[in-house]
N, C-alpha and C positions, 0 to 999 in steps of 0.2 A: 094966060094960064089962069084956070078958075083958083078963087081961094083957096079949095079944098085941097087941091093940087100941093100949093104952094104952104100948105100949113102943115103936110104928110113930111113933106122933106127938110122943112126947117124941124121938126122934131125929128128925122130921123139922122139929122146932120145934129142935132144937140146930145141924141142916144148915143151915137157915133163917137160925142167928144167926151164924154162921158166915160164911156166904153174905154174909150184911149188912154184918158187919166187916170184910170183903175186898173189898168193893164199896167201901165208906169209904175203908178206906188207901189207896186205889188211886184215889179221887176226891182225896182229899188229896195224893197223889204227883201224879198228873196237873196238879193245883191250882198245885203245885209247879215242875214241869216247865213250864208253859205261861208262869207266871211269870220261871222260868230262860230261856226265850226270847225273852222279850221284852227280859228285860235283855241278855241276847244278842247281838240284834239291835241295839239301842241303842247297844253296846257298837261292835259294827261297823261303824253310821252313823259315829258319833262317828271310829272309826280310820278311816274312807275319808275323811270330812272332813278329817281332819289329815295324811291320804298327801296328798289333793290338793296342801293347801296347800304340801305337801314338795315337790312335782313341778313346783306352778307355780312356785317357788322356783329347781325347780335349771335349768328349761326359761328361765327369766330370765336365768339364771347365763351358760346353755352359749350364748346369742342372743349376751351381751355378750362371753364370749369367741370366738365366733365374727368377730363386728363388730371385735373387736381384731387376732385373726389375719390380717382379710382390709385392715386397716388397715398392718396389720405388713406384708404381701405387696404393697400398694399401694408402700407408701414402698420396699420393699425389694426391687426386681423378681429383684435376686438368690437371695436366700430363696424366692421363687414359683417360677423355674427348679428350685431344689435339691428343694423340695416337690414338685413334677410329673416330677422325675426320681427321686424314688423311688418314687412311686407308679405311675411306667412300670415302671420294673423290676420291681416285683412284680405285674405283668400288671393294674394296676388304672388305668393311664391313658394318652394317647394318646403314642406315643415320639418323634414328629415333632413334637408340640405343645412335648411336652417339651424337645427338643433347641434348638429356635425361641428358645422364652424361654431357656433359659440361655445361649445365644451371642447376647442380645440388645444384652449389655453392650457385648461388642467393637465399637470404633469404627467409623464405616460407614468410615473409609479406612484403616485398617490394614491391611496387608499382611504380607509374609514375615519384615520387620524387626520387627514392631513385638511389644514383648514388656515383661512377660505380656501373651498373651491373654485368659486368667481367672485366678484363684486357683488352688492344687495341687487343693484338693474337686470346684472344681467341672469343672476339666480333667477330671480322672479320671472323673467323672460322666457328662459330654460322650462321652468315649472308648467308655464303656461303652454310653453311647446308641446312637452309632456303629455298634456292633458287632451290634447288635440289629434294628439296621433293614437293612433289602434294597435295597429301592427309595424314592428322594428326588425325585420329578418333578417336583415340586408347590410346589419352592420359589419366592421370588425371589430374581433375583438376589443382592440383598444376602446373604439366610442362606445361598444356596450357596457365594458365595463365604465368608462366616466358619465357617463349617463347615468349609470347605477346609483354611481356615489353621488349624481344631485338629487335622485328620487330619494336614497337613504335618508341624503340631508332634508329633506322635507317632510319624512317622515312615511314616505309611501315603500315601506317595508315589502310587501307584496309585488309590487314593480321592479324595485332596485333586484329582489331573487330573479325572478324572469331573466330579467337584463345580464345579469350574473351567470345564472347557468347558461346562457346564449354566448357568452362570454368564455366560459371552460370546455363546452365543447367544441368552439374554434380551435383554441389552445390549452388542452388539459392542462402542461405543466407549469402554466403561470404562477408562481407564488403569491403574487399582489394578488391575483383574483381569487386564488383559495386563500389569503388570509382573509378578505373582507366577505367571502362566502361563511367562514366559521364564525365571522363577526355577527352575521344575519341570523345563524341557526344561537346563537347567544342569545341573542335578542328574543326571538321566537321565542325560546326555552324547549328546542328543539334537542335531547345529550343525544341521540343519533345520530344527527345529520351533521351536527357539531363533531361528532366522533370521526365521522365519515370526511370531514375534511382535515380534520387534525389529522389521522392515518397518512391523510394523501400526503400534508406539509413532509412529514416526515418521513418520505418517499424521499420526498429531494432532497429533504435534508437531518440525516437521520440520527445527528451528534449533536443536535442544536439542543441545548440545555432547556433553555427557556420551554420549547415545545415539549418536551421528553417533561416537565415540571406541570403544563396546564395538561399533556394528557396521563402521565398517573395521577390525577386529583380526580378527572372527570373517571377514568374508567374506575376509578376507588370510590366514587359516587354512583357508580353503576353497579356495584359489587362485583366488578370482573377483575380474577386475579392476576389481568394480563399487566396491570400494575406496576405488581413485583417487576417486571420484565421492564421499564421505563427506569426505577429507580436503581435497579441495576447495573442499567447503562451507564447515569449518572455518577455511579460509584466507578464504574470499569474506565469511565475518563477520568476519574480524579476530581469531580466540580459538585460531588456530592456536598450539601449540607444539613448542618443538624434541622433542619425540618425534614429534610428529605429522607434522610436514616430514621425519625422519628414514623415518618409515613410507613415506611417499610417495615418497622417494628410493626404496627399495628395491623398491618397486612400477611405479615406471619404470623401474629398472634392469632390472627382469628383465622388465618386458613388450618393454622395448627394448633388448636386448640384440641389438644388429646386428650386433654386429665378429667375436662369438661364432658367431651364426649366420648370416654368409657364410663365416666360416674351416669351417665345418661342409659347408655346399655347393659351398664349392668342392672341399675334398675329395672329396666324391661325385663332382661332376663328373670331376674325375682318373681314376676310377675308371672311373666310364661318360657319356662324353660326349654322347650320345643320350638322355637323360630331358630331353626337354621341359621338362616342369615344373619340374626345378630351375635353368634357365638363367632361364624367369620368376621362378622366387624372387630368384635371385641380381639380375636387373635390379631388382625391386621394392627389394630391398633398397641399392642403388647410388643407386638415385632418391631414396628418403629422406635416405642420406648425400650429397645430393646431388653425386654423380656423374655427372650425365647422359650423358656423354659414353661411361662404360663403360655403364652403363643400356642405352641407347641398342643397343649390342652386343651386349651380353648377350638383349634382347627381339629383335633381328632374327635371333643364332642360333637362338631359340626358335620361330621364325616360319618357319624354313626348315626345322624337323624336324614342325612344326603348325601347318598354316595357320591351323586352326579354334582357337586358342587368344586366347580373348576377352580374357585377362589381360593378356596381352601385348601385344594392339594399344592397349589401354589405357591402358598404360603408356606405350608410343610417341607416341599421340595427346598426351599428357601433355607426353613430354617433348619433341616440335616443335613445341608451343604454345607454349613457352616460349623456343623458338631463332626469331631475327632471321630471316624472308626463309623459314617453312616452313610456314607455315599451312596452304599446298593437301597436302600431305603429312599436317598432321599431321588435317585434315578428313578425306580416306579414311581416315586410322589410326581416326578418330572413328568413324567410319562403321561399319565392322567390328565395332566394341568394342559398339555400341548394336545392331547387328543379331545377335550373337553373344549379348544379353544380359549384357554385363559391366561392369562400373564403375558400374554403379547409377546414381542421380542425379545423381553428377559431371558422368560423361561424355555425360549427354544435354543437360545444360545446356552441356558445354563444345561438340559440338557445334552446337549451337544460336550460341552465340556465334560460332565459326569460318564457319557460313552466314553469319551476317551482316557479321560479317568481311569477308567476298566481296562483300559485295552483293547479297546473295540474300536478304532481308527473308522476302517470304513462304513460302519453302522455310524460312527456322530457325522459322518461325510453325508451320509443318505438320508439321515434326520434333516438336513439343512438340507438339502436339495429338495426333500420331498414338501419340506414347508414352503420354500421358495416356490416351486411350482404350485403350491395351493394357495401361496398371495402374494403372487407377482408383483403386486402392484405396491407392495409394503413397502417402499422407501428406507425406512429406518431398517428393517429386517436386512434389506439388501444390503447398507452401507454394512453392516454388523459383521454379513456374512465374509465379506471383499474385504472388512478390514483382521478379520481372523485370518485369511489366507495370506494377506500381504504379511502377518507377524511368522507366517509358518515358511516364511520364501516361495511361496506359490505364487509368484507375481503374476504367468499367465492366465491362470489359474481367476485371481480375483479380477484382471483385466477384464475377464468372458462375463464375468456378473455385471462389470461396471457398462460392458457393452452393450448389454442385453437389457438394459432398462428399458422399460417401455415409454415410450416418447412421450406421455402423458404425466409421467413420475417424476417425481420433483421431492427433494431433503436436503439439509443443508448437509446431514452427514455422508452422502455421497460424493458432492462436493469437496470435503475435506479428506474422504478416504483416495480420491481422484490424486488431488492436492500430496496427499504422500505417497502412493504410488509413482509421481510422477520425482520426489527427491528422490524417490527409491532410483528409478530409473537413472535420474542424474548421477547418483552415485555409480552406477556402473556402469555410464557411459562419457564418464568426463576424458579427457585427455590432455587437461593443464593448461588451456590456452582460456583466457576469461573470455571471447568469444561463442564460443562452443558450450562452455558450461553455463554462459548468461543465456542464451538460446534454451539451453533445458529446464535452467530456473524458471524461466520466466511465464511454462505450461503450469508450472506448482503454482506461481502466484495469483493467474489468471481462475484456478479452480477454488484458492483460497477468496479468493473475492466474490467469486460466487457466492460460496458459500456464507458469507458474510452478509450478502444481499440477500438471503431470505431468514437472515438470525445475525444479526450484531452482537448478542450475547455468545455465541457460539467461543466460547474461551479457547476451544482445542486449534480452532479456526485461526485468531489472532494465533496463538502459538506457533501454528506450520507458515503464517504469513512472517513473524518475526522470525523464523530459521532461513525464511528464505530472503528476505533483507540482508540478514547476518552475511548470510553465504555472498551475495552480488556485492557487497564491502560496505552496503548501507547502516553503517553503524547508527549513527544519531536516530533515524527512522525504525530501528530493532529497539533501540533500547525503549523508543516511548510505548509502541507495538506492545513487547513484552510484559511492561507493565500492564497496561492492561490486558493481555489475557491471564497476566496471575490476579489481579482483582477478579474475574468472573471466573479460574478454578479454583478447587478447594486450596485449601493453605495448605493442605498434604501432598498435592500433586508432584510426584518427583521428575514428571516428566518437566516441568517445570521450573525446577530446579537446575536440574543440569544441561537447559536451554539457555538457563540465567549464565551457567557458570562457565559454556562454552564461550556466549558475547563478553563476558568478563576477560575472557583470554583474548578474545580478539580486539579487546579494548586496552589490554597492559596491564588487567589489573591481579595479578596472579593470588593476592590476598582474600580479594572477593570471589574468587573462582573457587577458590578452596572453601570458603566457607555456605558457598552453594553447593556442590557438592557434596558436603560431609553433611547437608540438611539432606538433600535428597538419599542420602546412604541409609539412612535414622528409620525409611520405609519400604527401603527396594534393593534388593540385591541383582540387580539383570545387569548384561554387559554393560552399560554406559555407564556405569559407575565407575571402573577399573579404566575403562576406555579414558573419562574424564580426567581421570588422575594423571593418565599414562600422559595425557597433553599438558598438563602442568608441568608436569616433570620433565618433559623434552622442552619446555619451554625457559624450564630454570636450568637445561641443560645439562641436568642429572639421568644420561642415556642409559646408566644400566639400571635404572628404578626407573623410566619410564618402560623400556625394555619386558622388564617384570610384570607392569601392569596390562602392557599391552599380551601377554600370555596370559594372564589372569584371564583378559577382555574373551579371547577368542576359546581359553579352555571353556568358559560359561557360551558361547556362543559362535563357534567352529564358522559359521557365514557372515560375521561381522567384518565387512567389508574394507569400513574407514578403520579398525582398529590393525585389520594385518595389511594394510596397506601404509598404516604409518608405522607399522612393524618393518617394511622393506626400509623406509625413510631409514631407521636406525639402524639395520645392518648394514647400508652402505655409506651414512656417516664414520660408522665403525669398521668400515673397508670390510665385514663378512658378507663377501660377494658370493658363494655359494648359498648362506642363508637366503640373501636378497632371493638370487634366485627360484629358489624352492620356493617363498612366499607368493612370488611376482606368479610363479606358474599356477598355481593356487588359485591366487586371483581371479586369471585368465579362467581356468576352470566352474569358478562360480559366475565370473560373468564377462563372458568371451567379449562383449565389445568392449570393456574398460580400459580405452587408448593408452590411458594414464599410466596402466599396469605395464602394458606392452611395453612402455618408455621406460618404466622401473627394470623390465629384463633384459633389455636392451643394454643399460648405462651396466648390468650386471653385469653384462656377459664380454662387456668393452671391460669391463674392472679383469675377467678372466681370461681378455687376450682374443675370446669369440669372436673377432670380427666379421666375420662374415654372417653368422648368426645375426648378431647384433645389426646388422645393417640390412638387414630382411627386415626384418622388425619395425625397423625405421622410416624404413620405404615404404612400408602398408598404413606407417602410421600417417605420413605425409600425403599419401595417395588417397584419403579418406580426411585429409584437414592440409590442403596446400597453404593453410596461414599458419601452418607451426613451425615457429621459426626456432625454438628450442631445437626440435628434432631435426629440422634442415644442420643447424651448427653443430650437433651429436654425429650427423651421417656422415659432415667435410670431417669430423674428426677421424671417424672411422677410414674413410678414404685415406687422408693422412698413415696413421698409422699403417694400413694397407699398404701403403709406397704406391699411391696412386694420388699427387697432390693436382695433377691436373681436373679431376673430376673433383674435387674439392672447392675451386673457384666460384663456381656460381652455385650453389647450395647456400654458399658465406654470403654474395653478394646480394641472393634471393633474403636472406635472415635480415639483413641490415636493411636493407628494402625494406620490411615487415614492421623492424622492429631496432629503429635507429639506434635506440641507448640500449641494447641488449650484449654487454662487456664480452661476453666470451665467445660471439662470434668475432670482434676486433679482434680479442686476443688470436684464439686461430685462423685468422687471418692476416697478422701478422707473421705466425710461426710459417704458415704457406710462403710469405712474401721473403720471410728468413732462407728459409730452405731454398728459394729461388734465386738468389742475391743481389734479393732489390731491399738493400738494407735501410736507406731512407723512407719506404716505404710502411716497411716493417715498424722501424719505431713510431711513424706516425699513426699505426694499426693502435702499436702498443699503448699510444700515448690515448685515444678513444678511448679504448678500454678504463683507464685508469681517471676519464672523465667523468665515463658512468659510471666506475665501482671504483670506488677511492682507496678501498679493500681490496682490489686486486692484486695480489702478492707474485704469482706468478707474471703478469703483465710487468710489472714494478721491478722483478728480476731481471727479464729479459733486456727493456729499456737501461738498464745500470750495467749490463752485461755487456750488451753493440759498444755502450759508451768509453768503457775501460778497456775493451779488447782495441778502440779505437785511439786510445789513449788519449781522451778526450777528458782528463782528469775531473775538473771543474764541474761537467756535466753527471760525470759518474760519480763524483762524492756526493752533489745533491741528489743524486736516483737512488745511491745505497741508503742514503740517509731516509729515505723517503720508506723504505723498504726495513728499516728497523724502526720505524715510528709506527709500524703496525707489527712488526717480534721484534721486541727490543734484543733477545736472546738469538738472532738467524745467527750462526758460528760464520756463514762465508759472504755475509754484507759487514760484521764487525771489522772480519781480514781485509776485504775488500777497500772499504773507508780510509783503513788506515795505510791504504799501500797507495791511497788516491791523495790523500791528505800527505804525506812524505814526497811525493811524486812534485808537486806542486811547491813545496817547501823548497824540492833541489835545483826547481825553472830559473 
């Protein structure tokens, strides 16, 4: 084999081993390395296992501090506020949510006094809230008003208003937010808007002193005499002070300052005695101080420079209504003034009065209808009109006026003329049961309150509302009532007077009733006067001098209904059971549904033996009030007497049903049970009776009577005895006792 041969293969046998040992290392490294990753890998299971466990660790951690913080913010709505008010600010949460919750703390009636609102943090927070927000439409009430009160407290005057009237028109009648509204117009030095919420407080609440005190200062700072009308109140509750009677001094002085301003026109006049108008001033003002007689002069030279001067015949009318022997004078002066359109309501009512005056009935009739139809819309006029007709017994009459207002018309004097119409009514439609009459009251009281809601001074108002307490047995509630509407009418008012001195009577005090009364006499001679007495007097039991008055009552006034209706009261105390009657029909005559009447001729005509009469009567009355358990117990009497005592049973049973403590259905319910000869029964009728009326004389006989017929001695000396402990003088319980008492002696 040549060299070359043999030198090719030994290098290619050494490339070869070469080759092989670097294939090795390199399976060995490989070996190596594939080894290296798998521990590697392991390595990195291993660490993700034990990250997990780290993670679920901290993801445990941050759950329970989360569940702690939202525990912390629960208990601490403050902290929640403070947390959402910074994450408002750095634009990462809602600034109205925010603002919400931290003015949540604020009390819902805190207002402009009430302090702190919040903490200094969280004020400042609030503020800065504030400041960031644009628009707030979306609140309620509540947060807009406390919102208010932290812009107030910062001083952003012009916000906290916003906020506020956003506030009242949610809920007009909030007080908290119209007090801190009138707080803002204070501030401002707004007396308007200030006025404007003071009006509204005393909407809701219109006795409140304190307010009735800051609004006569502002409207006396405004020169409005609507003033007088606050310190009035003041007075009409009794909470007046001498500041406040000094106010009101000064507010009459200078609305009435007369003396000052006639020296002022009569000046004028000197000057130019040709202006009309101030010769009417001057009369006007002469009439007040009553001067009639310059008056008088003063309006006729005004008449001779102006015919057409409506004021002036006004005046005139006025003042010949008032002179002896000039009525037909001062009726054209009337005439003029109403056809001129002047004097308003006065002078159409006065002349109206001066027709009739004359005797011209249906002419003052057509005077008032004809004005009526030319200003329908006159409230005052209307009530004037409807309360003339209710004094003349036209009650349908003034009903049709009261009906006929037109929906838009509104006075407090309709109201109250409503308000007596409707006692009128009650008056002649009662029937004795407090049911039935509380039902009719209660239309009066519902009209007197009206009328009160658009005039709290309205004196005549409190008046018909204190008759009508009186009447439903609200004593305590009449007498404070009463007082004040004699503070707000004059001190003459007799109507007033003998309102006083009926509650007097219904209070026991027959001293004070008399001397209300004989004040009211001193100005007025109309029925109520005699009426008033005639109730004293039946009430001291002097029936033939109340008797008298009650004839006084109805000769003055032939349709005074309570006077001859308490006129039957006394004829049949006094057993003149034909009088009764005659009255009772009478009654019925003026005013057919007056149940009460019916019942008066009824118990008449049972006095006169009429049973059958009488028990018609009875029957109509019950069939039109199946709760009158009086008239039920009248009708088993009736039956009774009738010789019909089966039809007597449940009439009695339906009475005690009604009206468990009502004594004289027991009693004739016992006399049925006598008649029947269920005599245990009977006394146990009689023995109710004498539960409820302890003064049942007859019950009290009968029981003493079973007892000794029974020869039940024991029993019947204690019933007789029972039965002279109310007549000591009965001639057959003295015989009786003593034949019960001997009886017992001989056992």
């Amino acid at each position: 084999m040549d060299p070359i041969t043999v030198s090719m293969g030994l290098g290619l046998f050494a490339a070869g081993g070469g080759l092989g040992w670097w294939l090795s290392k390199t399976h060995e490294t490989l070996d190596g390395l594939g080894d290296g990753m798998i521990l590697l890998q392991e390595a990195q299971a291993s660490s993700s296992a034990m990250m997990g466990k780290r993670m679920d660790g901290i993801e445990e951690r941050i759950q329970r501090l989360v569940a702690g913080l939202d525990g912390i913010r629960a208990a601490n709505p403050d902290l929640d506020g403070t947390i959402l008010a910074y994450e408002a600010l750095e634009g990462k949460g809602d600034a109205i949510e925010a603002l919400e919750t931290l003015v949540a703390s604020i009390p819902i009636s805190a207002d402009h006094l009430t302090t702190p609102l919040l903490d200094a943090g969280q004020a400042k927070l609030a503020v800065s809230l504030l400041e960031t927000i644009d628009e707030m439409e979306y609140l309620s009430a509540t947060d807009s008003r406390r919102i208010a009160l932290v812009a107030l407290e910062s001083g952003r005057l012009a916000r906290a208003r916003d906020l506020l009237f956003q506030s009242h028109a949610s809920v007009p009648g909030d007080d908290v937010t119209l007090r801190v509204l009138e707080h803002t117009a204070k501030l401002s030095g707004d007396i308007y808007e200030r006025r404007r919420w003071l009006d509204e407080r005393l909407c809701l609440d219109p006795d409140n002193p304190d307010l009735l005190r800051d609004h006569a200062h502002l409207l006396a700072s405004m020169g409005d005499e609507g003033a007088q009308k606050d310190i009035i109140r003041l007075e009409a509750l009794g909470v007046d002070t001498p500041a406040d009677r000094s106010l009101l001094s000064g507010l009459r002085e200078r609305a009435g300052a007369r003396s000052e301003a006639l020296d002022a026109i009569e000046s004028a006049l000197d000057e130019d005695p040709t202006r009309s108008d101030d010769w009417c001033a001057r009369g006007e003002i002469l009439f007040a101080l009553e001067e009639k007689g310059k008056a008088l002069e003063s309006v006729d030279k005004c008449l001779e420079l102006d015919r057409q001067n409506g004021k002036a015949w006004a005046i005139r009318a006025k003042v010949l209504s008032e002179t002896h022997g000039q009525s037909s004078e001062a009726l054209k002066a009337a005439i003029h003034a109403v056809a001129l359109n002047a004097g308003g309501t006065e002078l159409i009512m006065l002349k109206s009065d001066l027709l009739e005056a004359e005797g011209e009935q249906l002419k003052s009739d057509e005077s008032l209808e004809k004005s009526l139809s030319k200003h329908p819309e006159n409230g005052h006029l209307r009530a004037a009109i409807a309360s003339r007709l209710l004094l003349q017994g036209r009650h349908t009459e003034a009903w049709d006026i009261l009906n006929t207002t037109p929906p838009n018309v509104t006075h407090p004097d309709l109201h109250v003329v409503a308000g007596r119409m409707h006692l009128a009514n009650a008056d002649s439609l009662r029937d004795g049961t407090g049911e039935t009459d509380r039902e009719l009251l209660q239309d009066a009281m519902k009209s007197f309150e009206a009328a009160l809601e658009l005039n709290r001074e309205s004196g005549i108002a409190w008046l018909g509302m204190a008759r009508v307490q009186r009447l439903l047995g609200k004593k305590d509630e009449a007498v404070e009532t009463l007082s004040r509407a004699r503070r707000l009418l004059p001190d003459e008012d007799p109507s007033a007077a003998a309102e006083s001195a009926l509650l007097c009577l219904e209070l026991g005090d027959l001293e004070g009733a008399t001397q209300h009364i004989d004040a009211a006499s001193i100005r007025w001679d109309g029925a109520i006067i005699p009426y008033v007495r005639g109730n004293i007097a039946a009430n001291q039991g002097h029936l033939k001098s109340a008797l008298s008055y009650y004839n006084e009552a109805i000769d003055i006034d032939p349709t005074h209904v309570r006077a001859r209706f308490n006129r039957v009261n006394i004829h049949m105390a006094s057993e003149n059971a034909q009088e009764a009657l005659d009255d009772a029909n009478t009654l019925l005559e003026l005013a057919p549904g007056l149940a009460y009447a019916k019942l008066r001729r009824a118990e008449a005509n049972m006095l006169l033996s009429n049973w059958e009469v009488a028990k018609k009567d009875l029957e109509q009355i019950i069939e039109n009030a199946p709760h009158h358990f009086y008239a039920l117990t009248k009708l088993a009497a009736c039956h009774i007497s009738m010789g019909r005592p089966e039809k007597a049973e449940n009439p009695l049973n339906e009475a005690l049903r009604l009206e468990p403590n009502h004594a004289d259905a027991w009693h004739h319910r016992g006399l049925l049970y006598l008649d029947w000869g269920r005599e245990e029964a009977a006394i146990n009728d009689f023995e109710a009776a004498i539960r409820c009326d302890g003064g049942h004389l007859d019950a009290r006989l009968h029981v003493a009577a079973i007892h000794h017929e029974a020869k039940r001695y024991g029993e019947a000396s204690a019933a007789w005895s029972g039965v002279l402990s109310i007549n000591p003088e009965h001639p057959v319980a003295r015989i009786r006792r003593e034949e019960c008492e001997l009886a017992i002696a001989t056992m």
